[in-house]
N, C-alpha and C positions, 0 to 999 in steps of 0.2 A: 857194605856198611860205610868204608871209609868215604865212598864217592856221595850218600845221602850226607853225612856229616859236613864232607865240604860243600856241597850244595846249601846246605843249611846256614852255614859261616860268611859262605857267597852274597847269601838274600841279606840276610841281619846287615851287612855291610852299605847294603844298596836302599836297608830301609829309611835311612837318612836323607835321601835326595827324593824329594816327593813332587809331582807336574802331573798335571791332569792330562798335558796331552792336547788335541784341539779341542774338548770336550769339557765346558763348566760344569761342576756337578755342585747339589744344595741338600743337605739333612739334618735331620732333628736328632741331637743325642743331648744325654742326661752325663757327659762329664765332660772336660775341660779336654781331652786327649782327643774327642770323637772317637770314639769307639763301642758307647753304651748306647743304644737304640731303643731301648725298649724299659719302662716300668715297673715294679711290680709296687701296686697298690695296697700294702695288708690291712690298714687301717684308714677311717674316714678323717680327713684334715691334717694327713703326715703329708706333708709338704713336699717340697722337690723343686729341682732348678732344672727346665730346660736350655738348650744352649741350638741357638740357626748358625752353623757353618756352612762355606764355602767354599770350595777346591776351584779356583777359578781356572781358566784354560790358558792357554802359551799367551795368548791376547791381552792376559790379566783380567783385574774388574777396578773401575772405578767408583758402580753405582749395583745396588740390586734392586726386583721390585718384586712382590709376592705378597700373600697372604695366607696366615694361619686359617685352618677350623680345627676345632676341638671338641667333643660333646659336653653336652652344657653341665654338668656336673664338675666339669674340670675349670677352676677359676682363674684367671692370670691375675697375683695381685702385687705385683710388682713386675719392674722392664728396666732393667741397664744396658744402656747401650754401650757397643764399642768405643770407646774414649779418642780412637782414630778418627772418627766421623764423621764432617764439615756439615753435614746435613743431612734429618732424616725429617720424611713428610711423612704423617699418618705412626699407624705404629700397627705388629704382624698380626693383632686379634681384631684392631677396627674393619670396620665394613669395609672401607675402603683399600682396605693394605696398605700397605708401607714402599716406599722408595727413601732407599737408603742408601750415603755417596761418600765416598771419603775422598781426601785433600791428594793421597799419593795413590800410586799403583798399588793395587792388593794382588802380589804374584805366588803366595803361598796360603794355605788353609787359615782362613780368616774368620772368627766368630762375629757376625753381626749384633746377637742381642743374648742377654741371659734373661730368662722369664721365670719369674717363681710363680709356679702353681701350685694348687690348693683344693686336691679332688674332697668332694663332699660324699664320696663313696667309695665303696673299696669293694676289691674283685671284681668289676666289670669291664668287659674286653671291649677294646674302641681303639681309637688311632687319632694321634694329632695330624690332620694332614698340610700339605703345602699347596697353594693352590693358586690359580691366576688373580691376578692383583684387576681389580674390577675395568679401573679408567684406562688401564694398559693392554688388558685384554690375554696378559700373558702372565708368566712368568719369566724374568729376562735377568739378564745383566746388559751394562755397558759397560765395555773392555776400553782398553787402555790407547787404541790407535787410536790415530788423529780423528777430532769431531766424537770421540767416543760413541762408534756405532751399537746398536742392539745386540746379544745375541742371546742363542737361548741356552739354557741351562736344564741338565737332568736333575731331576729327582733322586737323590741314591738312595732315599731311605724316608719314613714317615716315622715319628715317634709312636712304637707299639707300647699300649695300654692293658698290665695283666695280661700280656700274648708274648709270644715272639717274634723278634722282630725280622721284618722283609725287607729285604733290599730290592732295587731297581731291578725292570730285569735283566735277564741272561748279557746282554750286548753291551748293554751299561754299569753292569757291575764289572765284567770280567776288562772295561775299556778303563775302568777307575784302577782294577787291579793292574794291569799292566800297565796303566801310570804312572801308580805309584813307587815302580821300580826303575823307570826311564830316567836318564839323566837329562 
């Protein structure tokens, strides 16, 4: 028991230093910490803030590029963006996605936009998903070394609607989790 306790006292100590490791990761949560993934809908027009985070990789991020889908039920009627920002083109529900960049390195978990949504239904199970940014072809970031090359970026999560929420799979969650314990 005393050796779970200290293992226990060990983690919490080291959950303060957070790196993703060579691996960008990108998801959709409903609170300020990332932590909440998932919805619950009870009624038609109760509102809610999503939040696009980033766990960027050893490399950093400069820039990201992606785009939301949503089922159409679900409205974005409002969009703030990071106040870090130097420039965003498009925005995560246009057709075309969003390329979004800021002025300095982003080397720790960075919220890109907060999106108020405005479901016109309630209890229907759906997913906001992340998805390739059309003119890019990808989902990417550009990291922090010189010339700010492309790279790509995981999925850790989709915003679950009325469901629970899924993470990335098996290789990519468990790379996030041993991340996020690495100094």
């Amino acid at each position: 028991m005393k050796k779970v306790i200290l293992l226990v006292a060990a983690i919490a100590l080291m959950a303060g230093s957070v790196n993703a490791g060579p691996t960008a990761y990108i998801g959709l949560y409903t609170d300020a910490n990332h932590s909440i993934c998932s919805q619950i809908i009870p009624a038609p027009y109760a509102g809610f803030t999503t939040w696009i985070w980033v766990l960027p990789s050893d490399n950093g991020m400069m820039c990201a590029e992606f785009k939301l889908v949503a089922p159409a039920w679900l409205l974005s009627i409002g969009t703030t963006v990071n106040p870090a920002h130097s420039v965003a083109l498009g925005a995560p529900y246009d057709a075309t996605g969003v390329s979004i960049c800021f002025s300095s390195c982003q080397t720790e978990w960075t919220w890109l936009y907060q999106l108020s949504q405005l479901p016109t239904v309630a209890g229907v199970p759906d997913f906001v998903t992340i998805v390739e940014r059309p003119d890019a072809g990808a989902y990417q970031l550009a990291n922090c070394l010189p010339k700010y090359p492309l790279e790509p970026v995981v999925i850790l999560n989709y915003l679950a609607l009325n469901q629970d929420c899924e993470t990335a799979n098996e290789d990519a969650s468990w790379g996030a989790i041993k991340g996020m314990y690495n100094e």
